[in-house]
N, C-alpha and C positions, 0 to 999 in steps of 0.2 A: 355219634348220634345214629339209632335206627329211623328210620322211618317208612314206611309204609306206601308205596307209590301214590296212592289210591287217599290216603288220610288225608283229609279237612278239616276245616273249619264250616261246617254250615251253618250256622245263625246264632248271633249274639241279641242276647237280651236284659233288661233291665226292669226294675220294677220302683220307679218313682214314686210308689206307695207300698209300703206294707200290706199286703193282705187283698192289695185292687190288681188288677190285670196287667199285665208285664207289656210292654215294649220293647218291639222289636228296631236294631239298630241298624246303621248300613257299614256304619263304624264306630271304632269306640279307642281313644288316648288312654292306654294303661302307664300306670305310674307307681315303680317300685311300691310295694304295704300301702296300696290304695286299692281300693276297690274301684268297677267300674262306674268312671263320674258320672254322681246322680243317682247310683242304685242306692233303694231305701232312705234315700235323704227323707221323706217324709214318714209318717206311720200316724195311725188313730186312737190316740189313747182314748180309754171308756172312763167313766165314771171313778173305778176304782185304782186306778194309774197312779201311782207314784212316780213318774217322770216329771223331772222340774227343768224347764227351760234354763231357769237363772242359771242349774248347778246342771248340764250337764252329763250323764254318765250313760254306759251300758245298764239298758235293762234287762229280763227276760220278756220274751216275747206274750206272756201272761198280762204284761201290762199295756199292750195293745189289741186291737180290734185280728183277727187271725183266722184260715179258714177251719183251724182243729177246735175251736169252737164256737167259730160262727160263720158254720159253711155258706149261707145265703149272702157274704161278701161276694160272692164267686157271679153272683148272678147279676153284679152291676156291670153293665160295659161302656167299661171306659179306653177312653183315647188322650194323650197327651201332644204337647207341640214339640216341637224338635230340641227344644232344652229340656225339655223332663217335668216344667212349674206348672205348666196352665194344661186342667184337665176339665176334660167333657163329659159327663159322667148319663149314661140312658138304662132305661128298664124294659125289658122289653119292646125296644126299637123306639121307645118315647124318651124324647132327653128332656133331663130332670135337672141337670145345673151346664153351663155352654160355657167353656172358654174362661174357666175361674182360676184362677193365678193364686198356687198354696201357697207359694213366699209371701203374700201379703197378706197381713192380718184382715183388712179391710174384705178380703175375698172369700177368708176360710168359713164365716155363719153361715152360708150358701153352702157348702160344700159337707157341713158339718149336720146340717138337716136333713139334708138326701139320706144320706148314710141312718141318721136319728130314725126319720122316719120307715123306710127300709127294715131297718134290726128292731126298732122299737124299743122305748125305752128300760123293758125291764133285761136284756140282751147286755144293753150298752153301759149298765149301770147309772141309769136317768142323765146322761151326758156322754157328746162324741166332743175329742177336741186332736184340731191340727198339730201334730207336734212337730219342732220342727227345734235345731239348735246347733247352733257350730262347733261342729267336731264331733258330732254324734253321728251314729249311723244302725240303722234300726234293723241288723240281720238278729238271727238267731244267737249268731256267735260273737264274740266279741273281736275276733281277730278280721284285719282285712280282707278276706278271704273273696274267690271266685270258685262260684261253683261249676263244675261239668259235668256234663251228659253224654253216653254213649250211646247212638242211633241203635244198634246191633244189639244192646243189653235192653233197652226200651222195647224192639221188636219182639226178642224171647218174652219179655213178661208179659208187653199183649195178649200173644200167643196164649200163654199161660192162663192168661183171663180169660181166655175164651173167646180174642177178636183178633180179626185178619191183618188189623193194623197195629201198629207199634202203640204202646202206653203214652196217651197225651204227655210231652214232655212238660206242658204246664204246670201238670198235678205235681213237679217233682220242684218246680220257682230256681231253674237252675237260671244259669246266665251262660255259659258257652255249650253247644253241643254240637258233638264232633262226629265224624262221619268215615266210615272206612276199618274201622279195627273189628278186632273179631268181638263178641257178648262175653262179656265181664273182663276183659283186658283190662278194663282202669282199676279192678281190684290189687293191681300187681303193680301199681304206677307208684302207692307210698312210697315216698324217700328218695323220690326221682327227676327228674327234669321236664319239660315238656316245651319245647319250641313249635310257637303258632308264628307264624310269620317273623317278624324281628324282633320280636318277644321272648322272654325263657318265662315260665312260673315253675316253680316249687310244690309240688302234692305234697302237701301236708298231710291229709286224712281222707278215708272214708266218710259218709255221711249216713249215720242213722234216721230212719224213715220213723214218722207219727202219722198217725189219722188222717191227717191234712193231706195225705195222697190219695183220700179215700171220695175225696168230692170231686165232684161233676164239676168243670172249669164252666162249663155252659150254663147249667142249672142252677149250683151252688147246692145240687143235693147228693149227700155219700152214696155211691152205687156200687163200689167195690169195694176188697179187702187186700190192699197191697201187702199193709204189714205183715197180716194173718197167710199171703201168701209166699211171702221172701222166709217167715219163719218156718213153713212147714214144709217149703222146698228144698231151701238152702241153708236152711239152720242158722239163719241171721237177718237180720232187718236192713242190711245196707242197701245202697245205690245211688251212685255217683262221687265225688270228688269234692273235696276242697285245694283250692290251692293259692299261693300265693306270688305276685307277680316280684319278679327278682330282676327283669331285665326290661326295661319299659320300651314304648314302641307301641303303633297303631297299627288294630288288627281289625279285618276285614273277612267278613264271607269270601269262604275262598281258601283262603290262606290255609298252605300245607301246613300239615301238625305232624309230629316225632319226636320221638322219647329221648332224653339223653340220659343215659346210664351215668 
């Protein structure tokens, strides 16, 4: 194993909703070809969704509510409780649904109007609904995957845009992001190891960028062009990591990170 004196872990997150604002962890139980428990366990289909609770399966992200094309998701702010169900959802510093629990059906009409009313129906395809089903999990990909983020490669592309500060790592809905390597190091990680604390995962891929990095996490309105800028610097649209968890174990802010060849 190399590792890096200096490499961390600094903050793991989650996103108990598809498309709604991520949560940030203090810890999190990885569990070989799981994902982080809880992440996307729910999502918003629209009107036109062919998701079937009965039946299960991976969809594409088209059949949910998403911020590549329905950036004003971005401008609800929500908070959840410490299992990931019961969300609080405000607009503007006004809350609009308090402490609504998605596992229960009885909860979701509440939750499901905010949202309605918000996007509006002709957005949402005259209908928002909870989805929600066992064994489903509402990433992009179908594999269990975790994503990461390099602090260092985030800073270049601020930079790049024109701010002093690093690229919201929001805009990118990763789940770990690491701290200490040099900017684009994790492009060289495919096919490689990665020990965060008593954990191994597996880098599987690269992770191609959409639109959806183009919106305001604050506002929900697009103000940049990430894609348009990763292509016409670097001759590609990536940024970040997928990976998968091969050695399970609970990891913590903090926790040293290094590559095993």
């Amino acid at each position: 194993m190399t590792q890096d004196q200096t490499a961390s872990l600094l903050s793991i997150v989650r996103f108990p909703v598809k498309g709604l604002t991520p949560q940030k962890l203090d810890a999190a139980p990885l569990t070989p070809d799981q994902p982080i428990p809880g992440d996307r366990r729910f999502a918003l289909a629209h009107g036109g969704s062919a998701f079937d609770a009965t039946a299960p399966a991976f969809q594409k992200k088209a059949h949910f509510l998403t911020w590549i094309r329905n950036p004003p998701l971005a401008a609800l702010e929500c908070s959840f409780d410490a299992g990931g169900t019961r969300i609080t959802i405000a607009k503007a510093g006004r809350v609009l649904v308090q402490d609504a629990d998605l596992a229960a059906p009885i909860s979701r009409p509440a939750i499901e109007k905010v949202v309605l009313d918000h996007l509006g129906p002709d957005v949402t395809r005259g209908s928002v609904k909870v989805a929600e089903a066992p064994g489903a999990w509402f990433a992009d990909v179908p594999d269990p995957y975790l994503s990461i983020q390099n602090t260092a490669t985030l800073l270049e592309l601020g930079r790049r845009l024109g701010n002093a500060a690093p690229l919201d790592y929001r805009r990118l809905r990763g789940n770990l992001l690491v701290d200490g390597f040099p900017a684009w190091a994790e492009m060289k990680w495919v096919g490689s190891k990665l020990q965060i604390g008593e954990t191994v995962l597996q880098v599987e891929a690269v992770i191609g960028r959409c639109a959806a990095t183009h919106v305001n996490p604050d506002t929900g309105v697009p103000d940049s062009d990430l894609v348009g800028l990763l292509n016409r610097d670097y001759d590609h649209n990536k940024c970040g990591v997928y990976a998968r968890v091969i050695q399970g174990g609970t990891i913590r802010p903090g926790d040293r990170v290094g590559r095993i060849y």
